[in-house]
C-alpha positions in Angstrom: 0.0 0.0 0.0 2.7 2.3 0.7 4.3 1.8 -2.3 1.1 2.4 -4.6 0.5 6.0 -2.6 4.5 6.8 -3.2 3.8 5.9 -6.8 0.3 7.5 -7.0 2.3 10.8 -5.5 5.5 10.8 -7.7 2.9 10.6 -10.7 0.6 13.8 -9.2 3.2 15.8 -8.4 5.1 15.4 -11.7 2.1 16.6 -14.1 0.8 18.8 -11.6 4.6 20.5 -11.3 4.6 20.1 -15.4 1.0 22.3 -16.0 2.2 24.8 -12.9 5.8 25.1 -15.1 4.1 25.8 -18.7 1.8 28.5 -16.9 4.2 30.0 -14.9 6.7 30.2 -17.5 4.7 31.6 -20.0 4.1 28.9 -22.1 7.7 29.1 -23.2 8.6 25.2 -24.7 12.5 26.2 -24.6 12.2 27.4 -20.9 9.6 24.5 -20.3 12.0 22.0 -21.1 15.3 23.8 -19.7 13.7 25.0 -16.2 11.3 21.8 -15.6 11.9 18.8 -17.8 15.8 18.6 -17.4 15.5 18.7 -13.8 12.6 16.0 -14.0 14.7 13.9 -16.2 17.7 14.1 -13.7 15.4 13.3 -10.8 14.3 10.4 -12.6 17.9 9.2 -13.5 18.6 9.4 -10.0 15.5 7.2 -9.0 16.4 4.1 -10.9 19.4 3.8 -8.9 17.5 4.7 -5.6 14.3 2.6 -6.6 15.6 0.0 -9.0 12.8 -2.4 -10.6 15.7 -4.3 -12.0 19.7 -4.5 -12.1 21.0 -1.2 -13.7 23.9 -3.7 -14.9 25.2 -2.6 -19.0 25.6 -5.2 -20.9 29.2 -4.1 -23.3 28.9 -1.3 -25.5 24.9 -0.8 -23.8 25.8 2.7 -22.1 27.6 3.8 -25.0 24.7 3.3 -27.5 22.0 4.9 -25.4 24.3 7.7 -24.9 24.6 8.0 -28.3 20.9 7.5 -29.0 20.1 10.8 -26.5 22.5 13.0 -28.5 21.1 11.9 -31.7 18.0 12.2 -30.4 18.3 15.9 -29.0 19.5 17.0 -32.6 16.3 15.3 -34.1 14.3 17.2 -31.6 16.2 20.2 -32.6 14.7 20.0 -36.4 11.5 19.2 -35.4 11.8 22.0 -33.1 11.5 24.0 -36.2 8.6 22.2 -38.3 6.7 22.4 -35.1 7.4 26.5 -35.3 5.7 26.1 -38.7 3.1 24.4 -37.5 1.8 26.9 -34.8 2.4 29.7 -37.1 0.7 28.6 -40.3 0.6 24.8 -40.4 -2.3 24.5 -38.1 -5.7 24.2 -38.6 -5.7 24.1 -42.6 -8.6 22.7 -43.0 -10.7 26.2 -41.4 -8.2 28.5 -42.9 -9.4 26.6 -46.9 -12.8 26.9 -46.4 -13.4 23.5 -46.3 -14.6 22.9 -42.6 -16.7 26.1 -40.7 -14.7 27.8 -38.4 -17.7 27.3 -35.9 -16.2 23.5 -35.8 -12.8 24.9 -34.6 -11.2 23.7 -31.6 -10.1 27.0 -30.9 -12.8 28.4 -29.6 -12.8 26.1 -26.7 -11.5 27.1 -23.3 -8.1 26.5 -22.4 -8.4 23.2 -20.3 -10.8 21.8 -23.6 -8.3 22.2 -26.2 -5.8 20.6 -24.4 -7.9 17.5 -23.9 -8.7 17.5 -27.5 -5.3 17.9 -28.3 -4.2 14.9 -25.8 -7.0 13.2 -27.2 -6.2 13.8 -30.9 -2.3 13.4 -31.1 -2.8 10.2 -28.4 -4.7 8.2 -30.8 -2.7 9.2 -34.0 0.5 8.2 -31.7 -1.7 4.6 -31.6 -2.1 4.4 -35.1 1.7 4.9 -36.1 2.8 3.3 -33.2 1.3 0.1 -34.3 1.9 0.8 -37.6 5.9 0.8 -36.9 4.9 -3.0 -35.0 2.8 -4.2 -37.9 4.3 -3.4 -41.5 7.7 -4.5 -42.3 9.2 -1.6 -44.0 8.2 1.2 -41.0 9.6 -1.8 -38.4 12.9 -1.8 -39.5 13.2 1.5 -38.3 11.4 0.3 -34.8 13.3 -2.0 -34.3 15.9 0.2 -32.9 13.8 0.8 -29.9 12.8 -2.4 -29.0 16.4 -4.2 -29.4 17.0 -3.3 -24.8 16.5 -6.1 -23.0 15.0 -3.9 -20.2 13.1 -0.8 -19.6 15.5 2.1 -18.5 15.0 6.2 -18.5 18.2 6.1 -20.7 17.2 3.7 -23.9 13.9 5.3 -23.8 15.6 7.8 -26.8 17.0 4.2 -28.4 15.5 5.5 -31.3 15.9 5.3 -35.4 16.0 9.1 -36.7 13.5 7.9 -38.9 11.2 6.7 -36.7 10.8 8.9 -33.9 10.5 11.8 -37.0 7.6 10.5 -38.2 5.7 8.8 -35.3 5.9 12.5 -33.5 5.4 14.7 -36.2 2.0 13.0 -38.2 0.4 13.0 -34.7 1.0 16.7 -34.5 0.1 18.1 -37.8 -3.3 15.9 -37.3 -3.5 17.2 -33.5 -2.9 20.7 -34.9 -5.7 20.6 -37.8 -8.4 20.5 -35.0 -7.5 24.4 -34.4 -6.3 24.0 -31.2 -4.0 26.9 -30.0 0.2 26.7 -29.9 -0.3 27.0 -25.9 -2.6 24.2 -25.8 -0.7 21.7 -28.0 2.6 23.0 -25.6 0.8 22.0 -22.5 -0.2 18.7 -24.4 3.4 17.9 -24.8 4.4 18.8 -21.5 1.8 16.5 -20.2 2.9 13.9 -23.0 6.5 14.3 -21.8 6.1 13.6 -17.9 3.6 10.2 -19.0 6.6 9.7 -21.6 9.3 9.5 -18.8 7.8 7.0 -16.2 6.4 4.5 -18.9 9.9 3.7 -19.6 11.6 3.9 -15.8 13.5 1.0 -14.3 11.7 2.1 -11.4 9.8 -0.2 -8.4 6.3 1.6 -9.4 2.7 0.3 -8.1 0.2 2.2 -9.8 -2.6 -0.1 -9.3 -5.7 0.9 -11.5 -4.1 3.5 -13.0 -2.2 0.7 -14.9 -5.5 0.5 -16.5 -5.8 3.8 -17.5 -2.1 5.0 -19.0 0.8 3.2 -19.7 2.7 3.1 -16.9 6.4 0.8 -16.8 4.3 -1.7 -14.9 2.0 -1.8 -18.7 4.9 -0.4 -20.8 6.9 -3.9 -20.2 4.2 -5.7 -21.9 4.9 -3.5 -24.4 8.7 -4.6 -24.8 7.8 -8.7 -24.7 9.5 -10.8 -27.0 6.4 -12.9 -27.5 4.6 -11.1 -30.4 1.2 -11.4 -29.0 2.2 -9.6 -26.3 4.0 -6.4 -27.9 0.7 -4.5 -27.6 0.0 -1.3 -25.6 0.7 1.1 -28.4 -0.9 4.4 -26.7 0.0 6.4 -23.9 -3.5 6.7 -22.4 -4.8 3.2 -22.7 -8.5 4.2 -23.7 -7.4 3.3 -27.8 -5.6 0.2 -26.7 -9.1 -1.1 -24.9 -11.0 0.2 -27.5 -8.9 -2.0 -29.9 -8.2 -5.1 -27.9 -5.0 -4.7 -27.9 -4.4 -4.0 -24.1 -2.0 -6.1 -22.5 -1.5 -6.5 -18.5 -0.9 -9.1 -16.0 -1.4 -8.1 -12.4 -1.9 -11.5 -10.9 1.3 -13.9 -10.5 3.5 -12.5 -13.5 5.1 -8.5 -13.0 6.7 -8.8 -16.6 7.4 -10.5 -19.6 9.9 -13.5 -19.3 11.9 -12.1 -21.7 12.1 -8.7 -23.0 13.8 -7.5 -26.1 13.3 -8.7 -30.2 11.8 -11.3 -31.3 14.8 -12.5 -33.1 18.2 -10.9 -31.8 20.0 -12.6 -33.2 23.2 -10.8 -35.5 21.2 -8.0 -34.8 23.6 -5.1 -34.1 22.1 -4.7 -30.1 24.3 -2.4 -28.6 25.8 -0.8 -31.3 24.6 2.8 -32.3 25.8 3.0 -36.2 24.8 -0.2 -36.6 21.7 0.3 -35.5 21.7 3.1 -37.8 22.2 1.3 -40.4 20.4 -1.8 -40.2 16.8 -0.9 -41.8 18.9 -0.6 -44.6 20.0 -3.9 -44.5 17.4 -5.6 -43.7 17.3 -7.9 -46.3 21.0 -8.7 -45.8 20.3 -9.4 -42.5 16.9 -11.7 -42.5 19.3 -13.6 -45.1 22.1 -14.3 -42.3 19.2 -15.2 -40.0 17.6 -17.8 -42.2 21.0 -19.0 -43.6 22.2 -19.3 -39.9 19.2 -21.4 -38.9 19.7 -23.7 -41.8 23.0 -24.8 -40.7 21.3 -25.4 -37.1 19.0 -27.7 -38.2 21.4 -29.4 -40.6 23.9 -30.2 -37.9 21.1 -31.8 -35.3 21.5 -35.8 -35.3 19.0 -37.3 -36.7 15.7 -38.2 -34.5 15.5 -42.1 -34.7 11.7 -43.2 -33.5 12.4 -46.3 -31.7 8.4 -46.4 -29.8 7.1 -48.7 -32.7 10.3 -51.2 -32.1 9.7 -50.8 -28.3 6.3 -51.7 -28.8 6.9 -54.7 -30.8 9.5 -55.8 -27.9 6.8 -55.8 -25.8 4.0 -57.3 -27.1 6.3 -60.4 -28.3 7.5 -60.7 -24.7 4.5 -60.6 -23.4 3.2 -63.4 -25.8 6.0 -65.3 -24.4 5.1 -64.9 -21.2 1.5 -66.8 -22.0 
């Protein structure tokens, strides 16, 4: 119990803090993200090693690649930094400034605390669709795969991330969140929101959140998420109302706390802790599937030979036990 009300309180307090930041600060993203986020992230950091879910052990060349991943990831950030700019200036809403759809339907003229909910609402379910897009066609996971090639959940190789992907699974969710005419201000409190959710469904932290597993993908839900088992890589939104909605909500309270194994569904040659190699394999992909299938050839060529010796044993038998009448 105590642990579910520490859990509970971490999670309050961090959104709460996040919405009192973006007010307070003018809804300035830059000085969101310096004065509140940073400091959240290093709190967070420091938590796995104070609260650990599981051993914070690297595997070789594992620190290196995530560390890698972040930069990579911050310079990615950077350029979509500057299509969101274009966005909130003129990208937004294009729909109402056409003509084709009555301004009467805009989002904008919503209050405050409105828009952001139908911006949440808006960019969570588009963040669905391309999510499981990446998980369900071939080309788009080869990118994905980056992400899910960590054995465990960890605040650092949340950003384990293919340039690729993370461009376009953030930035179609926002153009579509932005053409329902909510305001720049809303859609920044909608990422600050997005951004504190973002951090604990990936922290190797002890968390009990109870029924608000059921609710948004916490790390409790978000390791389902990361299972080798294909029928069990589900949990694709943030706020798990799309997930229920589209059976694909995945959670186990009773006897089992995570997968068994965590990671690909097939690792192996597959460049794991290796950041250029990461980089590179959705472009050799092919190359790669050809190893794997090549590889398991010469497995099963070298197993010995399965003899089935039951009908003989049989035979032994029933002939003694004629002898025996």
């Amino acid at each position: 119990m105590r642990r579910l009300l520490l859990s509970w309180a971490f999670l309050g307090i961090a959104v709460s803090l996040g919405i009192w930041s973006t007010i307070a600060l003018d809804y300035d993203q830059n000085k969101v993200v310096l004065y509140y986020l940073f400091p959240y992230f290093a709190l967070a950091t420091a938590l796995q090693y104070l609260w650990p879910e599981q051993s914070n052990e690297f595997a070789p060349g594992e620190i290196w690649t995530d560390i890698l991943n972040n930069i990579g990831l911050l310079m990615v950030t950077a350029f979509q930094g500057v299509v969101v700019h274009w966005m909130a200036e003129g990208g937004h809403g294009l729909l109402f400034q056409w003509g084709w759809v009555s301004m009467s339907f805009s989002a904008h003229n919503l209050p405050m605390w409105a828009q952001v909910l139908v911006a949440w609402l808006v960019f969570d379910f588009m963040f669905y669709v391309t999510h499981r897009i990446a998980h369900e066609v071939d080309f788009f996971w080869r990118f994905h795969s980056v992400h899910h090639s960590a054995n465990r959940l960890s605040f650092l190789n949340a950003s384990r991330v293919h340039p690729v992907d993370i461009i376009w699974r953030r930035l179609v969710p926002l153009f579509v969140a932005y053409q329902t005419g909510v305001s720049a201000n809303a859609m920044i409190m909608a990422n600050t929101i997005g951004a504190v959710l973002a951090v604990i469904t990936h922290l190797n932290v002890d968390f009990r959140f109870g029924v608000l597993n059921y609710v948004f993908g916490s790390n409790e839900v978000h390791r389902w998420h990361h299972s080798n088992k294909i029928e069990e890589a589900k949990n694709f939104s943030v706020v798990m109302i799309w997930d229920h909605l589209f059976g694909t909500f995945v959670y186990k309270p009773q006897g089992q706390e995570r997968p068994e194994k965590m990671g690909l569904f097939n690792e192996l040659y597959y460049p794991q802790h290796n950041f250029w190699g990461q980089l590179l394999i959705p472009f050799a992909w092919k190359r790669w599937k050809a190893r794997q299938a090549a590889a398991q050839q010469d497995a099963v060529a070298t197993e010995p030979a399965f003899v089935d010796t039951l009908p003989a044993q049989r035979a032994q038998t029933d002939k003694g036990n004629q002898l025996a009448v």
